[in-house]
C-alpha positions as CSV (number, residue, x, y, z in Angstrom):
1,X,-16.5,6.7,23.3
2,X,-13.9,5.1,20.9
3,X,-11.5,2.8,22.5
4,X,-8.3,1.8,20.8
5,X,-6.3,-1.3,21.1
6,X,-2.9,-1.2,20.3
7,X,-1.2,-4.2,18.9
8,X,2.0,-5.3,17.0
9,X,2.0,-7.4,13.2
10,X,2.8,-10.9,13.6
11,X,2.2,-11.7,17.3
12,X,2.0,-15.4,17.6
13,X,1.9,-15.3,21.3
14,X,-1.6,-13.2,21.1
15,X,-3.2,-10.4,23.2
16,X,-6.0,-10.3,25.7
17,X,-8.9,-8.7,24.8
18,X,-11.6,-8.6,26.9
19,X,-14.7,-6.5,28.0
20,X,-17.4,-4.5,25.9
21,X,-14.4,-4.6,23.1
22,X,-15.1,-8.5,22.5
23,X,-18.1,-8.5,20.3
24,X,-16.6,-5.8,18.2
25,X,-12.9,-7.4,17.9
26,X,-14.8,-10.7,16.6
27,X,-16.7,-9.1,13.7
28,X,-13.7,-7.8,12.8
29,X,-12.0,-11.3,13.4
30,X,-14.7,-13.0,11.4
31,X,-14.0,-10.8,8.0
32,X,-12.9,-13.8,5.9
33,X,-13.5,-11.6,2.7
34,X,-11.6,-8.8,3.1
35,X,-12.5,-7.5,-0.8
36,X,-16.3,-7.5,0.2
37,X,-15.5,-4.6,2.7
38,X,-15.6,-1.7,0.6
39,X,-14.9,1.0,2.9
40,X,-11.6,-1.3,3.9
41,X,-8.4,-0.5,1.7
42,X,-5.7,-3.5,2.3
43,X,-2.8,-2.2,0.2
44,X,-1.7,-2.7,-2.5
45,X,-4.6,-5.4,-3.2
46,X,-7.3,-3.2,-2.9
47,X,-5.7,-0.7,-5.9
48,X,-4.4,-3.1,-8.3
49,X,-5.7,-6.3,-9.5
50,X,-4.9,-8.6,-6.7
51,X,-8.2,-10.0,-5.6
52,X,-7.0,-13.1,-5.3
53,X,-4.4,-12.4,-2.9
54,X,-6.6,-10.8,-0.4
55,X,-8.0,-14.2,-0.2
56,X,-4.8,-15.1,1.6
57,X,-4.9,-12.3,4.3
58,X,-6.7,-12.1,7.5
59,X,-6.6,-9.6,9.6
60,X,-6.5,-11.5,13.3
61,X,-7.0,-14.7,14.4
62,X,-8.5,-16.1,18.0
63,X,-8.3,-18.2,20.7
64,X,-8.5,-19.3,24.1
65,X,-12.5,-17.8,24.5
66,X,-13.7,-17.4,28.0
67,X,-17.7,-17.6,28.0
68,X,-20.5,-16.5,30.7
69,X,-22.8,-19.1,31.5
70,X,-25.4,-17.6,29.2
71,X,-22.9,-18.1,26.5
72,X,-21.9,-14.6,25.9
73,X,-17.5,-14.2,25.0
74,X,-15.8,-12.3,28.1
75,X,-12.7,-12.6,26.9
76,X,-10.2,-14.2,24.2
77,X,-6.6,-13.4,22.5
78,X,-5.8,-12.2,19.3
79,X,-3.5,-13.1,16.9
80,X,-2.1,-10.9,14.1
81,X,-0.2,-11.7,10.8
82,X,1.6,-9.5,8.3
83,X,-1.3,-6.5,8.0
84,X,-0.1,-3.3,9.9
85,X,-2.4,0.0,9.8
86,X,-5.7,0.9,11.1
87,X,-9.3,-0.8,11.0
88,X,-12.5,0.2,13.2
89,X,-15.9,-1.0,13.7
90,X,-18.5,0.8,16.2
91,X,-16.7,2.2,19.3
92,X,-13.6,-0.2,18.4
93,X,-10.5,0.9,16.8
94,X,-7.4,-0.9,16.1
95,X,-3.9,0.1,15.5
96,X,-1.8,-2.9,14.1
97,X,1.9,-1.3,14.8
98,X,4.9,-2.9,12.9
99,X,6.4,-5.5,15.9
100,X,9.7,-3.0,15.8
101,X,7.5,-0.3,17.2
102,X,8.9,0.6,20.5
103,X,7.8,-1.1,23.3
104,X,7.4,-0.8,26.9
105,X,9.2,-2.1,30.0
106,X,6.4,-5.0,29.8
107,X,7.2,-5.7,26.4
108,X,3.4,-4.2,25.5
109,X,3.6,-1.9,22.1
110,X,4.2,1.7,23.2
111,X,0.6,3.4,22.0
112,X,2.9,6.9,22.4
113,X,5.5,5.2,20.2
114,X,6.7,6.2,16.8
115,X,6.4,3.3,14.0
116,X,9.4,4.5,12.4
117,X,10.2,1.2,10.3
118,X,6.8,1.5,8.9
119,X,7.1,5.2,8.0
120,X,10.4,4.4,6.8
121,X,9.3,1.7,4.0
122,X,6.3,4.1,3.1
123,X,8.7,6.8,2.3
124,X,11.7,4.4,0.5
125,X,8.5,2.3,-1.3
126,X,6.2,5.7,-2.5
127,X,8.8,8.2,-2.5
128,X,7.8,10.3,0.0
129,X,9.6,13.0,1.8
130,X,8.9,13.0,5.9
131,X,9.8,16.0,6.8
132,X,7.8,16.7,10.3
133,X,7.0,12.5,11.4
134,X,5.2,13.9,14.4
135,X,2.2,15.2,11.5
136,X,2.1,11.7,10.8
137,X,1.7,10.0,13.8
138,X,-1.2,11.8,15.5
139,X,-3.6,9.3,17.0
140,X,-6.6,11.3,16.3
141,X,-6.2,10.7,12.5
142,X,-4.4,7.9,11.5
143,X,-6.5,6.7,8.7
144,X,-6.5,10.3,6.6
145,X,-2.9,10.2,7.2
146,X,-1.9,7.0,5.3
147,X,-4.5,8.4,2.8
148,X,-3.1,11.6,2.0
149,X,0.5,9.4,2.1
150,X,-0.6,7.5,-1.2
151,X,-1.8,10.9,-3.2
152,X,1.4,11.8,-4.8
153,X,2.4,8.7,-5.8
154,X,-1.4,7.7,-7.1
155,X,-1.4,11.3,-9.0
156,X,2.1,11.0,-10.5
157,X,1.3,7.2,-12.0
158,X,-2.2,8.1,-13.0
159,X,-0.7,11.2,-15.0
160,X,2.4,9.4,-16.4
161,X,-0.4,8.4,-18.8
162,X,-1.3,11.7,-20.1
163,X,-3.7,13.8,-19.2
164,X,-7.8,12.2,-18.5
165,X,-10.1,13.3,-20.8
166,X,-13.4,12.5,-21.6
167,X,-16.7,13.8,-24.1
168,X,-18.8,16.3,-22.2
169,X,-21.6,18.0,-24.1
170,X,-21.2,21.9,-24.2
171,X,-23.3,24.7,-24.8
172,X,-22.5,27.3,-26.8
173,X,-24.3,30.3,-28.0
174,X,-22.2,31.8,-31.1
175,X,-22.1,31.9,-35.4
176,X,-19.6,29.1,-35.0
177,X,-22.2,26.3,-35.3
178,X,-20.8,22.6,-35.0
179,X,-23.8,20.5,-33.1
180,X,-27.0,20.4,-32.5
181,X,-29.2,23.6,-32.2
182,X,-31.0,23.8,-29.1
183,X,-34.5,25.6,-30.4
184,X,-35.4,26.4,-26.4
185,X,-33.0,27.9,-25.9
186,X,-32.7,30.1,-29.3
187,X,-35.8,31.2,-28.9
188,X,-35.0,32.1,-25.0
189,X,-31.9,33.7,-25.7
190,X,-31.8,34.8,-29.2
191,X,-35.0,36.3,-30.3
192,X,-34.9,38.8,-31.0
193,X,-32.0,37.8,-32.9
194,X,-28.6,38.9,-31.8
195,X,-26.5,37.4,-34.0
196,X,-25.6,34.4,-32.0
197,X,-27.2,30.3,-32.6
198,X,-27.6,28.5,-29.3
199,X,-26.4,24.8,-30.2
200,X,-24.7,22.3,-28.3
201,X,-21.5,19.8,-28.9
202,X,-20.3,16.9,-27.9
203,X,-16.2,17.1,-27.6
204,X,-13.3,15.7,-25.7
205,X,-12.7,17.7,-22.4
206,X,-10.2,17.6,-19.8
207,X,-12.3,19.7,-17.0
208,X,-14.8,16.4,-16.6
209,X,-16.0,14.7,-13.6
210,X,-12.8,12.7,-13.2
211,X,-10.0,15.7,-13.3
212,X,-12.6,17.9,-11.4
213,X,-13.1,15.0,-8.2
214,X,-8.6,15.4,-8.5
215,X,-8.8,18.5,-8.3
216,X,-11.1,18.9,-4.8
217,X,-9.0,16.6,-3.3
218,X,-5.6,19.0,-3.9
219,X,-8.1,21.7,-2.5
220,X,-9.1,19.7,0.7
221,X,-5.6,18.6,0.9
222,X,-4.1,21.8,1.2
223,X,-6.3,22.5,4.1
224,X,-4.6,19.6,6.1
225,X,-1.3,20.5,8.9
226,X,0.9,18.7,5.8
227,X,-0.6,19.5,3.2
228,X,1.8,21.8,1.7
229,X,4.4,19.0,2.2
230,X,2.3,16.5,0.2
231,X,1.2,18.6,-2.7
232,X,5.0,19.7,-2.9
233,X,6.9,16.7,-2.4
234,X,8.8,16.8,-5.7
235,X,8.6,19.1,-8.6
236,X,6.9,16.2,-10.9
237,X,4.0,16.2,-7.9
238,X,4.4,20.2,-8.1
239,X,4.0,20.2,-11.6
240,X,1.1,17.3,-12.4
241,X,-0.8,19.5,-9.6
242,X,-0.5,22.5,-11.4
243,X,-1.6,20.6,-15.1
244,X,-4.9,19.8,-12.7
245,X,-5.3,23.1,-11.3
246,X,-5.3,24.7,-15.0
247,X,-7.6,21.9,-16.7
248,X,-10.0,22.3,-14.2
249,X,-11.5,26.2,-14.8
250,X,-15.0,25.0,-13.5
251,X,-13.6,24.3,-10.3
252,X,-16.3,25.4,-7.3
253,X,-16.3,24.2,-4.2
254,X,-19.8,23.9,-3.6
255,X,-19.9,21.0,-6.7
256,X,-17.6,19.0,-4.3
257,X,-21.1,16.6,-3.5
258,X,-22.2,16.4,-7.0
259,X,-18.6,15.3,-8.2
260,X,-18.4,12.6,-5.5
261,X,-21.8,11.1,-6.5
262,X,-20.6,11.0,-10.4
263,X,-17.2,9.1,-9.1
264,X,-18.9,6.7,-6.6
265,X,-18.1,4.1,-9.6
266,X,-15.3,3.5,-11.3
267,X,-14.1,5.1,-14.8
268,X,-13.9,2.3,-16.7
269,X,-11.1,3.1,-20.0
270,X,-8.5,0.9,-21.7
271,X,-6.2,3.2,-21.1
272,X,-6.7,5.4,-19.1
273,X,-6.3,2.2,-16.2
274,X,-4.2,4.1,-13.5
275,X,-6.9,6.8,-13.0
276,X,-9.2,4.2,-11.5
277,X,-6.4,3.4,-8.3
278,X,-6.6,7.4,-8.2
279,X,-9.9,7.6,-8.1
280,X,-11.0,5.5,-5.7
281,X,-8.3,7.4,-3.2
282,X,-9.4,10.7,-3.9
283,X,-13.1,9.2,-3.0
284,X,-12.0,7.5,0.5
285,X,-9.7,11.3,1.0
286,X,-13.0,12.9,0.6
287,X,-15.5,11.2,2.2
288,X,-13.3,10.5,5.2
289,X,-15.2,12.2,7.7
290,X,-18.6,11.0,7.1
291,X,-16.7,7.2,7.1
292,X,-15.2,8.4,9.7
293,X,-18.4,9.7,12.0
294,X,-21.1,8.1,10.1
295,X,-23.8,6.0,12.1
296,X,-23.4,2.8,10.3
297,X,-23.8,0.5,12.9
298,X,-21.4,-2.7,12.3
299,X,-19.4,-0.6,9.0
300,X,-15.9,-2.0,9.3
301,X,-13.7,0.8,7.7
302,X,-10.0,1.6,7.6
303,X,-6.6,1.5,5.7
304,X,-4.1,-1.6,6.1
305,X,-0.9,-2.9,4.4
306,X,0.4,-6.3,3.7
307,X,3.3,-6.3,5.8
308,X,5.2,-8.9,3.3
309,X,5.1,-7.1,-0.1
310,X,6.1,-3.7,1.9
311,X,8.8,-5.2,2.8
312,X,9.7,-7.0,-0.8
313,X,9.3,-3.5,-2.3
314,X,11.2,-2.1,0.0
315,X,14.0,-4.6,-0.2
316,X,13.5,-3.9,-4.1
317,X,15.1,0.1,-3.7
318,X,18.3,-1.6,-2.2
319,X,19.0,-4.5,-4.5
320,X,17.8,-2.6,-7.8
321,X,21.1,-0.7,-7.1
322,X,22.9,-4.3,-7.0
323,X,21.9,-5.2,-10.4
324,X,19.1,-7.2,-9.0
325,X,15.8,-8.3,-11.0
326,X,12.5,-8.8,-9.1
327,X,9.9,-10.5,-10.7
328,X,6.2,-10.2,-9.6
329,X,4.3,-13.4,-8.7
330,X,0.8,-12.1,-7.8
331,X,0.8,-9.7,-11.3
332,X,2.5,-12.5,-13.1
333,X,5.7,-10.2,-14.6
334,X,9.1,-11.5,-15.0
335,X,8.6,-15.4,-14.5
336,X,11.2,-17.8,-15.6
337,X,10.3,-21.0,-16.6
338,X,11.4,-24.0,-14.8
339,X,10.7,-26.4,-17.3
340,X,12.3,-26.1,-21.6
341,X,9.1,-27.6,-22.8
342,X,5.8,-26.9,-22.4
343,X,4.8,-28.5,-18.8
344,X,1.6,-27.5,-18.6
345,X,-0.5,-24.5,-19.9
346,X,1.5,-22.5,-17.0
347,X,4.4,-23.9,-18.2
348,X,5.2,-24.0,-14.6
349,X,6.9,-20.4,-14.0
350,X,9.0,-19.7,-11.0
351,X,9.4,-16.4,-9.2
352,X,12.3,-15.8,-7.2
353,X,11.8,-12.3,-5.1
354,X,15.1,-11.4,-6.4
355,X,17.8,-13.0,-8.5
356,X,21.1,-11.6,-10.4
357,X,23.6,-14.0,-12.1
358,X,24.4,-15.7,-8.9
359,X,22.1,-15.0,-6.3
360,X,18.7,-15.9,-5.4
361,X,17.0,-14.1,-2.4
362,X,13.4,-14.9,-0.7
363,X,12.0,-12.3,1.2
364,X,10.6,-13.0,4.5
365,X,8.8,-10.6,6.7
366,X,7.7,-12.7,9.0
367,X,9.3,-13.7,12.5
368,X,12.4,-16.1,11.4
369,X,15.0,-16.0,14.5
370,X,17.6,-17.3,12.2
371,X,16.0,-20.4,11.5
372,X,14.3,-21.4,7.9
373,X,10.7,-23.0,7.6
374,X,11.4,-26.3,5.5
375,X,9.3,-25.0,2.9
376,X,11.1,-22.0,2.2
377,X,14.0,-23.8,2.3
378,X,13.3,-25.5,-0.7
379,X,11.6,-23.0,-2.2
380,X,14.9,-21.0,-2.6
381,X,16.9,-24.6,-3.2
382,X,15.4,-25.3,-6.0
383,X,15.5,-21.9,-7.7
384,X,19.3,-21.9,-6.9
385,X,18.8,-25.8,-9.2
386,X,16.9,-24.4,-11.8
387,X,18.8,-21.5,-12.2
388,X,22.1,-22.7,-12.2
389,X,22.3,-20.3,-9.3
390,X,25.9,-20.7,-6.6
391,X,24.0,-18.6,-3.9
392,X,21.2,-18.3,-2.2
393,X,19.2,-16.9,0.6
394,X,16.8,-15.8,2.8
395,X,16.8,-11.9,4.4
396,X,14.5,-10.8,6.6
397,X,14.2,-8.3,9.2
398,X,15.5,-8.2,12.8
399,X,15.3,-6.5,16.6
400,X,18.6,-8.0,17.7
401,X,22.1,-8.4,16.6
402,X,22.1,-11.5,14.9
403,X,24.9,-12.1,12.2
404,X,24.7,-13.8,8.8
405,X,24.8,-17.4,8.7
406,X,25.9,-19.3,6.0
407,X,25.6,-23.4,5.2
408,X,27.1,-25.3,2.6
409,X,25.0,-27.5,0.7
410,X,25.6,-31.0,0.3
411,X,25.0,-33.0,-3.2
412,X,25.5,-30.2,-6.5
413,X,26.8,-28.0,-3.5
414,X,30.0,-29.8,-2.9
415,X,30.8,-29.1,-6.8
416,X,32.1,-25.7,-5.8
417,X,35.6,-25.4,-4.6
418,X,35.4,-24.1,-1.1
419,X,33.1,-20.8,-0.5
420,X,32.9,-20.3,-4.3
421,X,29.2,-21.6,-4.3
422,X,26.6,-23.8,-3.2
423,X,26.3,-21.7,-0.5
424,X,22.8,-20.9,1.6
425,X,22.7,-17.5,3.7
426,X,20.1,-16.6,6.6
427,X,20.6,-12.6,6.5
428,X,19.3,-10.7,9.0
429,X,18.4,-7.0,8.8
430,X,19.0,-4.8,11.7
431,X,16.1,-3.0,12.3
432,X,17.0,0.0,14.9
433,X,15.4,-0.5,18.4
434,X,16.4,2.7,20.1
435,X,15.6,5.7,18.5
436,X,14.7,8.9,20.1
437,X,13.5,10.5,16.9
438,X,13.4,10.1,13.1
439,X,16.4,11.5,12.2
440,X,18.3,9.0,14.2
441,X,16.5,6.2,13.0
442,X,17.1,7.1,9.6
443,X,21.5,7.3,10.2
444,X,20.8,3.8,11.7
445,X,19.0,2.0,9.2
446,X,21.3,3.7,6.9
447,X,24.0,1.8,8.2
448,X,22.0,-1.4,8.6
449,X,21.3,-1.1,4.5
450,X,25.2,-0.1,4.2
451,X,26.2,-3.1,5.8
452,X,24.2,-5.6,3.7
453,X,24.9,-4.1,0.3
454,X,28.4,-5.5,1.7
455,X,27.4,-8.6,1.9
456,X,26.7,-9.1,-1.9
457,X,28.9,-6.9,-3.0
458,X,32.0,-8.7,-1.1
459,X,30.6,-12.0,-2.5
460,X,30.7,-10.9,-6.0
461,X,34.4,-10.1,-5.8
């Protein structure tokens, strides 16, 4: 029997977890390399080149043990960080909620709950339309449900570089020779001679392996209770689908194992790059169920996200509108030096989350209260220095009505007159708390987003 714990991102407090769950909740406590788990996708690490930033993630974090006297863990609490999703070893499953999942009279995570905020930066981050959230949220599934939520936006940036195409050797049985002659086979077929040379050729094809192993995944998805909503989520998803559907004439269903097996590594093209993050998602899509039933004793499988660059990306669809710029740091786009010479072979490169002419904003995910960890603090400080910068702050989000604080700064500060710079905001997001269903949610954090766009666009007036 598969139990499931419930539990919330970012719970410094911790959770009790005790009984025949223990042993399996420590395995998946002691995963220090999260890369080595290959039936584990943490995104967006585990589909881009991000290795190193895995490093930095764990999934939970323990304490307080309680032992038998034969040494054997009854009990201990958990700890969680910024990863939300799903992961599961043996009879073990957990389900990492977003901490603005409703919860309970007891203040436990409601397992009956919808994790609307989470839904809500999938959608805004992978342009998704939710039409039916309920299709989303069943318990039974969780894992081919986030799956199937990357395919359109995998498909559409994998395509956006053309069409894959790879040699495949032919066989041909015509006058129209261009390859090698295959004497078996003309003597099998054409002798008596009919007027016809068996030969084969080696030529660029778009019906190969790769485009075939797309093409079974839009045929199991279409089998699934949304998958009409997936595979029609936009007309550039409805029409990159359709390109697959006509390159791929071989299509069978019954190849569907044989394609898998000729996809279990990657395609490896200079640049053809994005059909690699594809692949690998049409490969966990398909083999889902025999991950997902297998007998692999001790297999740790499932799909999380990194709670902090969801929310940076999702920050990024409101402030792109606001004439914002948001470098990268972990793919090393859009750093600014800090230094005119060369520092160092780095040349020391700074990367605010967002910055326009005269603001600088850090992105925080994590719990904040209103209050600012010193290092952050000077984090944003001294890009507001560098950068000749009059504000800066902080924004992150938040379960209760907390208001936007500002401080003037002392020292360079004071050389603004007034409020026309040197000035430090803590900005809270309102995250909505009480929500009967998704279509309320969305009016509220519509207003929420309404209401900080405000705040910079008052400022810049």
């Amino acid at each position: 029997m598969n139990n499931t714990i419930h539990l919330t991102d970012n719970c410094i407090e911790g959770c009790l977890i005790e009984g025949e769950n223990v042993p399996d909740v420590l395995q998946i406590a002691k995963i220090d390399q999260l890369k080595d788990e290959p039936e584990l996708l943490i995104y967006p690490h585990s589909f881009y080149d991000l290795n190193d930033a895995i490093c930095d993630l764990s999934i939970l974090t323990t304490s307080d043990y309680r032992f038998s006297y034969d040494c054997e863990c009854l009990s201990l609490m958990v700890h969680t960080g910024n990863l939300m999703g799903f992961v599961g070893v043996n009879n073990t499953s957990l389900s990492i909620h977003s901490r603005f999942t409703h919860k309970k009279s007891n203040g436990q995570v409601d397992e009956n709950g919808k994790d609307y905020f989470l839904y809500y930066m999938l959608q805004k981050v992978l342009s998704i339309n939710i039409f039916r959230l309920e299709h989303f949220t069943n318990q039974d599934d969780n894992i081919l449900d986030f799956l199937l939520f990357f395919f359109p936006y995998m498909l559409k940036k994998a395509l956006s570089q053309g069409m894959y195409k790879e040699y495949r050797r032919k066989q041909y049985d015509d006058t129209h020779i261009k390859g090698t002659i295959n004497v078996p086979r003309f003597i099998k077929n054409d002798i008596p001679f009919k007027g016809g040379v068996s030969y084969s050729s080696r030529e660029h094809s778009y019906d190969n392996s790769l485009t075939q192993l797309i093409r079974h995944t839009i045929e199991c998805i279409k089998h699934h209770p949304f998958g009409a909503e997936i595979l029609n989520n936009d007309q550039e998803t409805i029409d990159y689908v359709s390109k697959i559907v006509i390159a791929t004439p071989s299509y069978n269903k019954r190849d569907r194992e044989g394609v898998l097996n000729e996809n279990l590594r990657p395609k490896v093209h200079p640049y053809f790059l994005n059909y690699r993050e594809l692949q690998q998602l049409c490969v966990r899509i398909l083999r889902h169920e025999s991950l997902k039933y297998g007998k692999n004793q001790d297999k740790v499988y499932g799909v999380l996200f990194d709670g902090s660059w969801l929310w940076e990306e999702y920050l990024n669809t409101i402030f792109s509108d606001l004439g914002f710029s948001h470098p990268r740091n972990k793919e090393g786009i859009g750093g600014i030096r800090m230094f005119e010479d060369n520092f160092d072979k780095n040349s020391r490169l700074i990367y605010p989350d967002f910055y326009s002419e005269d603001y600088i904003l850090d992105a925080k995910y994590k719990h904040m209260n209103g209050d600012v960890r010193r290092d952050d603090l000077y984090q944003v400080i001294s890009y507001m220095y560098c950068m000749n910068v009059p504000y800066g702050g902080c924004i992150y989000p938040d379960d209760s009505n907390k208001k936007t604080t500002k401080f003037k700064l002392a020292g360079r500060g004071l050389e603004y007159k007034e409020s026309s710079g040197g000035i430090l905001s803590i900005i809270p997001l309102k995250i909505p708390q009480v929500s009967d269903n998704w279509e309320i949610f969305i009016q509220e954090i519509g207003k929420s987003e309404s209401e900080l766009k405000y705040i910079f666009l008052s400022s810049s007036q």
